[in-house]
Structures are given as C-alpha cells and as structure tokens.
C-alpha positions in Angstrom: 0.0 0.0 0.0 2.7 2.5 1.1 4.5 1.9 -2.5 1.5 2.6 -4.3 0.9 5.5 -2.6 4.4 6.7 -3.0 4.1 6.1 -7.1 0.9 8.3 -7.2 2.4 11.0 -5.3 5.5 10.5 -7.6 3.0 11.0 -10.7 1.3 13.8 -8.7 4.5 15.5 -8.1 6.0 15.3 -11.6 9.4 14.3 -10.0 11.4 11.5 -9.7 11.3 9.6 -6.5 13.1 6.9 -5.6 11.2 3.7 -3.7 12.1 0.3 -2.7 9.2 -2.4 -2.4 8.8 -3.7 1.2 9.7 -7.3 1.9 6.1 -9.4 2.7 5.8 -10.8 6.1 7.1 -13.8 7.0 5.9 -16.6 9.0 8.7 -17.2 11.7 9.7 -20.8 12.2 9.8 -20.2 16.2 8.0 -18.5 18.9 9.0 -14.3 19.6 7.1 -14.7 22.8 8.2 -15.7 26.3 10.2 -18.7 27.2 7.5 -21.2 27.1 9.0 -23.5 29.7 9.8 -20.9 32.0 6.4 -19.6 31.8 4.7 -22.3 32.3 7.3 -22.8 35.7 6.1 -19.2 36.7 2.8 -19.4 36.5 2.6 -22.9 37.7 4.5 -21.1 41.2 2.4 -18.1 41.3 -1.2 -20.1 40.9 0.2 -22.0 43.6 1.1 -19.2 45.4 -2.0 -17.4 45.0 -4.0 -20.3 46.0 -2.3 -20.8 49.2 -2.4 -17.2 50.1 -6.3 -17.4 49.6 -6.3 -20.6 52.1 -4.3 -18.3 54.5 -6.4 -15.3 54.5 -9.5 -17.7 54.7 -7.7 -19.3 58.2 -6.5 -15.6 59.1 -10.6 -14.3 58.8 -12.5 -17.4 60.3 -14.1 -16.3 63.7 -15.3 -19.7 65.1 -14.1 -21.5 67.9 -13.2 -24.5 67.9 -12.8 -24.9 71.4 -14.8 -24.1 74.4 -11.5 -23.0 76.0 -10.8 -20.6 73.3 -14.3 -19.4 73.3 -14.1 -18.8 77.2 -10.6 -17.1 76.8 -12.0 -14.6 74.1 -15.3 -13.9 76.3 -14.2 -13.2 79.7 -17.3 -15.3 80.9 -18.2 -19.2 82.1 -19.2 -21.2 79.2 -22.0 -23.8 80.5 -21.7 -26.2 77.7 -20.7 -27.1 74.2 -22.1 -29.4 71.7 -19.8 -31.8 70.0 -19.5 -34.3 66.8 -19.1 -37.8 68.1 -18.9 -39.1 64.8 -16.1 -40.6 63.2 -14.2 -38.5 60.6 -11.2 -40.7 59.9 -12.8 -42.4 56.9 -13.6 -38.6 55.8 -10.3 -36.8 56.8 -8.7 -40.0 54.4 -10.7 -39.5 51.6 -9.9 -35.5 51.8 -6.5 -36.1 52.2 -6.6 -38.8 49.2 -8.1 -35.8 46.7 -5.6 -33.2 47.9 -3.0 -35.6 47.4 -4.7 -36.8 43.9 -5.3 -33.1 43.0 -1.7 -31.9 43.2 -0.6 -34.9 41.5 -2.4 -34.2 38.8 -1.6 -31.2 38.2 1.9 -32.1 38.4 0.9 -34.5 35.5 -0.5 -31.8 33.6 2.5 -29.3 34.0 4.8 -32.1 32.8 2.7 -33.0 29.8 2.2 -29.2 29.3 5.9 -29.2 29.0 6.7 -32.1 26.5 3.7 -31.0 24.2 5.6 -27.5 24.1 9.0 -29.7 24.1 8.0 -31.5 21.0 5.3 -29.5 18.9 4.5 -25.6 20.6 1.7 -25.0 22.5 0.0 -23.2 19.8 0.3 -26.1 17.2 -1.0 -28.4 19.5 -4.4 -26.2 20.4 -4.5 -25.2 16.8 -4.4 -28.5 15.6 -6.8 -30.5 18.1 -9.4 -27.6 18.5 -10.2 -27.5 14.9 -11.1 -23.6 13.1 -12.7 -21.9 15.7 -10.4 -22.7 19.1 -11.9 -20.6 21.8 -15.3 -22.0 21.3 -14.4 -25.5 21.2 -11.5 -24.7 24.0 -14.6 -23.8 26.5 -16.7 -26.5 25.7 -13.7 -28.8 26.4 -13.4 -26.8 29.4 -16.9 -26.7 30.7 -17.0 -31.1 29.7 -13.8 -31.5 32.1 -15.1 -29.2 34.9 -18.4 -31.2 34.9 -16.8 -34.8 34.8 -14.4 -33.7 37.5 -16.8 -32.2 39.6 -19.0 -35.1 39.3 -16.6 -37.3 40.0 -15.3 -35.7 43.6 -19.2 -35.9 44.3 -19.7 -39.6 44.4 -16.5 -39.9 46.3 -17.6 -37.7 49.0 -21.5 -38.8 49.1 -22.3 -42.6 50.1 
C-alpha cells in the first residue's frame, strides 16, 4: 500500500522519487514470545502461590471457635456447655487427604505434559491443531465437559 501510494504522489509531483518495495511478512519458524517453559514454571508457582495465600487469608478471617477453651478465653465469661460431633471423621479426613494428594498430582501431571507437548510440537500447534477452526469456542466447551466430569466425580467420592 505504502508503494503505491508513494508512485501516485511521484506522478502527482511530476518528479522522480526513488522507492524500494517492502519485503512481505514472513511466517517465523519459532515462537518471539516468552520462554515457554519458564512460563509455564512461573505461572505454575504463582497459581500455587496465589491459592495458598487465599487458604491463609480464609484461616486468618475465620471467627469460630473450635474450642470451648478458646471461646471462654475470648469472652471473659463461664461457658455452660458445648455441643460436640461424636462421629467418626477418619474415613472422611482420608478421603480429603486422598483428593488433595490426587489433585496436586495431577496437576503435576499436567504441568509435565504441558511441557513435553511445548518440548516437541508448541503449545500453539498443539491447540490449533486438536481444536479445529474456531479454538476458543471449542476450548470452552472442552473446558466446561472436564469441569463437569471432574466435579461429578469428587461428588460420588464424598457422598455414600
């Protein structure tokens, strides 16, 4: 555009001007952006980060007792009674324990695969390729289906 613009102000003009034609783009064979890898590490530490900063400020906020000790230390006051859960919560504590543990794993997993896929083929070729034309539509759908199957699943672990 900018050389034919140039040639009709050269014709406009009357005089001679001297142009060069501008080089199309080129596709580059690798990535100009960030270091994948290292990306991925950082934002792998900071959503971790993030998340248990969250579980602090949720500890740091709570303003239960757990205790009638710690309830009669804060009021200044007898405390007649206190009601308790006789219940057993081991079987529950172990199956809490077992999805943390399964949670972090997997997203270990997924970091690692994250990694080889980038290793191998780029991030962006893989989601090009497996999403199809139109990759944010398709990308929340695939989204939405794993949230739903997950979710589901953590709920028939924790009902009986």
């Amino acid at each position: 555009r900018e050389s034919a613009r140039m040639s009709r102000n050269r014709d406009a003009v009357g005089q001679e001007v001297q142009y060069r034609l501008i080089e199309p783009p080129i596709v580059p064979s690798k990535p100009t952006g960030p270091n994948r890898p290292l990306f991925l590490t950082a934002v792998l530490i900071l959503a971790a980060a993030a998340g248990a900063g969250f579980a602090l400020l949720l500890v740091i906020l709570d303003t239960s007792f757990s205790t009638a000790v710690e309830l009669r230390n804060f009021a200044g006051i007898p405390v007649l009674g206190s009601v308790t859960d006789t219940r057993k919560r081991t079987a529950r504590r172990f199956v809490d324990t077992a999805a943390l543990g399964g949670a972090v794993a997997g997203l270990v997993m997924v970091f690692g695969l994250l990694l080889v896929i980038e290793r191998q083929y780029g991030l962006d070729t893989f989601v090009a390729a497996d999403m199809g034309g139109n990759i944010f539509e398709r990308g929340s759908q695939v989204l939405i289906e794993s949230a739903t199957n997950l979710l589901t699943w953590l709920r028939g672990l924790v009902e009986p």
